[in-house]
C-alpha positions in Angstrom: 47.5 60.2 59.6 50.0 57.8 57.7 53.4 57.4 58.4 55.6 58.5 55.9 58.9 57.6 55.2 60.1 61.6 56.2 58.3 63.0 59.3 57.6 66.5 56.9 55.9 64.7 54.7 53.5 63.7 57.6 51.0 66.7 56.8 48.0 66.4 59.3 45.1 68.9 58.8 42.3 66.8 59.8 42.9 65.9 64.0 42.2 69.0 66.6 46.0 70.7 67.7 46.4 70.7 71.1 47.3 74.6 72.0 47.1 77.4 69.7 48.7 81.0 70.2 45.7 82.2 72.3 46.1 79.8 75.2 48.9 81.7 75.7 48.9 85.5 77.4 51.9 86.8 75.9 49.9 86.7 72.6 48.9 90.3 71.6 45.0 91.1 71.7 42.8 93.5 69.7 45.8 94.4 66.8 45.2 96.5 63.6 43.7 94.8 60.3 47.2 95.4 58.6 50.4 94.4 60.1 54.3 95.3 58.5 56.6 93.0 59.4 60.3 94.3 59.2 63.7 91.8 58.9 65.2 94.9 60.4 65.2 96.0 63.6 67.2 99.2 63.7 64.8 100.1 60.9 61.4 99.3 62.6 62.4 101.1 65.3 63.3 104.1 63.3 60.1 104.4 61.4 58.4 103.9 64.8 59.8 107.0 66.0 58.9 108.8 62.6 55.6 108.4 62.8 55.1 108.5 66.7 54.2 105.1 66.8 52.7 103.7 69.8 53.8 100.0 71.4 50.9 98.3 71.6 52.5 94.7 72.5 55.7 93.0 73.6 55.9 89.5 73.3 58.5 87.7 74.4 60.3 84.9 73.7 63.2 82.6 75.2 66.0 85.0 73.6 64.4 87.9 72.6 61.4 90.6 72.4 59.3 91.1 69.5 57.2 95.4 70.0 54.3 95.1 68.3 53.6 98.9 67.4 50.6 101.0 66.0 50.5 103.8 63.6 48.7 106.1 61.9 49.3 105.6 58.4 48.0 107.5 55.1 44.4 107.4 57.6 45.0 104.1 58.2 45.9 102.0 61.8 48.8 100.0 60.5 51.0 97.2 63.1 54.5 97.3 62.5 56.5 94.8 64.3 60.2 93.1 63.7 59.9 89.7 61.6 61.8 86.6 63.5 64.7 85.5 61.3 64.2 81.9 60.4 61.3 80.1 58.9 60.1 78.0 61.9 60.2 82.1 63.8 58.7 83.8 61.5 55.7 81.2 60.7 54.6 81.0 64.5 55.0 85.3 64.7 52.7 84.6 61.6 50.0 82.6 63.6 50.2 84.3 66.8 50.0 88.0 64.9 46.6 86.5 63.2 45.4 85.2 66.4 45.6 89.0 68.1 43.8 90.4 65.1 46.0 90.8 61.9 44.7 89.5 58.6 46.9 91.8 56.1 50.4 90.9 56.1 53.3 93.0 54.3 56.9 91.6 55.2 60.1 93.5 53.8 63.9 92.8 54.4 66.9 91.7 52.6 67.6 88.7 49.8 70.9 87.2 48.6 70.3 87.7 44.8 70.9 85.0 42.7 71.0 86.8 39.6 73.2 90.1 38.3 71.0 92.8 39.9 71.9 96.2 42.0 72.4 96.4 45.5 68.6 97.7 46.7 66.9 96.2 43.3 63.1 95.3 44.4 62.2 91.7 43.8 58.0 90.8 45.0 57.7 86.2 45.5 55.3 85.2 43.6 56.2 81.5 44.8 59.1 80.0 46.8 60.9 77.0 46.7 59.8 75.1 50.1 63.5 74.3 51.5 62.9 74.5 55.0 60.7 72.8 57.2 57.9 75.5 58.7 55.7 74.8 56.2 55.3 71.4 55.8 53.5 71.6 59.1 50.8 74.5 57.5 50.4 72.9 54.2 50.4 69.9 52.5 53.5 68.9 51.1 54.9 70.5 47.5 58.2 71.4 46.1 57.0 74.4 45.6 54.2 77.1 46.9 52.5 80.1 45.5 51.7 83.4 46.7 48.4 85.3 46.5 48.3 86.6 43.2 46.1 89.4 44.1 48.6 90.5 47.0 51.3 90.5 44.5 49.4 92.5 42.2 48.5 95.2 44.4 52.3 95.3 45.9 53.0 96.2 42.3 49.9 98.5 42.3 51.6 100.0 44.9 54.9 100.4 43.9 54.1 101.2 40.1 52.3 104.7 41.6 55.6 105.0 43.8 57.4 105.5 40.6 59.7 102.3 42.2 60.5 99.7 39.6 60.6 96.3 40.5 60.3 92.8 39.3 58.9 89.4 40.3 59.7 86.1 40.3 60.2 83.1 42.6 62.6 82.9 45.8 64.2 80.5 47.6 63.9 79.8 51.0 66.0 78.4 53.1 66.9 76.1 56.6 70.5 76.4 55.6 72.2 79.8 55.4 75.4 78.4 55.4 74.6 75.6 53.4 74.4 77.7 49.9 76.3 75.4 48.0 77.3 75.9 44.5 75.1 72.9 42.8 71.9 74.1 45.2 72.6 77.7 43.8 73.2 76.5 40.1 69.8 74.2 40.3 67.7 77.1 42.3 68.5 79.7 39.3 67.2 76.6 36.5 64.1 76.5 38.0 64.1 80.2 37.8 65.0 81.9 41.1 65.9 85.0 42.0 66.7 85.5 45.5 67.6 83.3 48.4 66.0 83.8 52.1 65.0 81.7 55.1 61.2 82.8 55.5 59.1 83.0 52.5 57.5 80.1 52.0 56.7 79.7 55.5 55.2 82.8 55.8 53.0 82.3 52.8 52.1 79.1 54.5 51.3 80.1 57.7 49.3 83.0 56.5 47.0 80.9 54.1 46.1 78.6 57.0 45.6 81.5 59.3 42.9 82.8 56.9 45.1 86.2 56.4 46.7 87.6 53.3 50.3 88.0 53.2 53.0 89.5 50.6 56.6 90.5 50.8 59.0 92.9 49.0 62.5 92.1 49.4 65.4 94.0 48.2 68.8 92.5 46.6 71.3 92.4 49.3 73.9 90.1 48.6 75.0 88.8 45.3 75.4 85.4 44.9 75.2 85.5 41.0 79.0 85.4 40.3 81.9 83.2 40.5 82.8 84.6 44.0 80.7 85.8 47.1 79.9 89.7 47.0 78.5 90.9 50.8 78.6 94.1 49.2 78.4 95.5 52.4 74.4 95.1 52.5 74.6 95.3 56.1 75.3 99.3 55.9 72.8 99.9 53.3 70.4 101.8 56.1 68.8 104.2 53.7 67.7 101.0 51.7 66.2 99.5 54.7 64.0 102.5 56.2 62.9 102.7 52.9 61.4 99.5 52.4 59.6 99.9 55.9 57.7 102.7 54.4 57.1 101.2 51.0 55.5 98.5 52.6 53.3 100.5 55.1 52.2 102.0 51.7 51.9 98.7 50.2 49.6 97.1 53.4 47.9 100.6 53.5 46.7 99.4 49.9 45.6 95.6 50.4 
């Protein structure tokens, strides 16, 4: 491996890692095929209870636990599980989830949107802008990285026969939630983004090297698209939330 001049740049495919997810026991064993992954936990929980979920694995970590729960979806055994926040997080819940099993991936949960659009609007990554550092370390560097373009198909598939309009388009994802700045916003909408989170592009590369396919639907949340900040109380928006859990149990259901 070659030194670079920044240690992300420092990709290294080629040497044996040292440990991987199953040297450890909290990783889960023997999971569904399909796995949700929710950026809401109030919400998971709820649809847990909905469809008389089972827990079929809590891993823990130094601050918090992670249910991993089955279900009986549409005929289908679907895990549904909370999503870390934070791309470093969510990329290793990626690897160890593909390590018990998992090899469809649906996430769902909330986006600032960069451009004018309603509180709940659907937006589906079809590529992410790399700004955080999770997936230099599952990929070789890139400014920018794509998602499967079959997974984002069939999400639209999906939602099309939902009657659910939505759009795609790229996102941007993020180390620095407060670090937004008005110049990083302007320049992320030039090159054409919609939405700003902090796991995307992780996710998609964690998936990719993990052999598994992954999409996401997020939904408008914040705006960021005018002159002043707009929370626009996205928080509250519970209905929104619970919603998207079962759009994307539909959409995983589908891959």
């Amino acid at each position: 491996m070659e030194q670079k001049t920044i240690p992300l740049l420092e990709f290294d495919m080629d040497s044996e890692v040292k440990f991987t997810p199953e040297h450890f026991e909290t990783t889960p064993r023997n999971l569904p095929e399909r796995c949700v992954m929710s950026f809401s936990r109030s919400s998971m929980e709820a649809i847990a209870e909905k469809y008389n979920a089972t827990l079929l694995a809590e891993p823990q970590c130094c601050t918090c636990s992670l249910p991993v729960y089955g279900l009986d979806f549409e005929g289908e055994q679907i895990a549904l599980t909370v999503g870390l926040l934070g791309a470093a997080g969510a990329a290793s819940q990626i690897h160890e989830l593909a390590a018990g099993g998992v090899k469809k991936f649906i996430a769902c949960g909330a986006a600032g949107t960069l451009t004018p659009k309603p509180l709940g609007a659907l937006i589906i990554p079809n590529a992410a802008v790399r700004d955080e550092g999770a997936s230099f370390h599952y990929a070789p560097p890139s400014y920018e990285i794509e998602a499967d373009a079959e997974v984002v198909k069939s999400i639209c598939n999906s939602l099309q026969k939902l009657g659910l309009p939505h759009g795609t388009g790229k996102t941007w994802t993020t180390d620095g939630f407060y670090r937004e700045t008005e110049e990083k916003i302007a320049l992320r909408r030039k090159q054409g983004c919609l939405t700003v989170e902090m796991e995307c592009s992780a996710m998609i590369a964690a998936a990719r090297y993990c052999k598994a396919k992954f999409g996401q639907i997020l939904y408008c949340g914040d705006d960021l698209s005018g002159t002043e900040y707009d929370s626009r109380q996205f928080a509250h928006a519970t209905d929104v939330r619970r919603n998207l859990v079962e759009y994307a149990l539909k959409c995983v259901g589908d891959l």
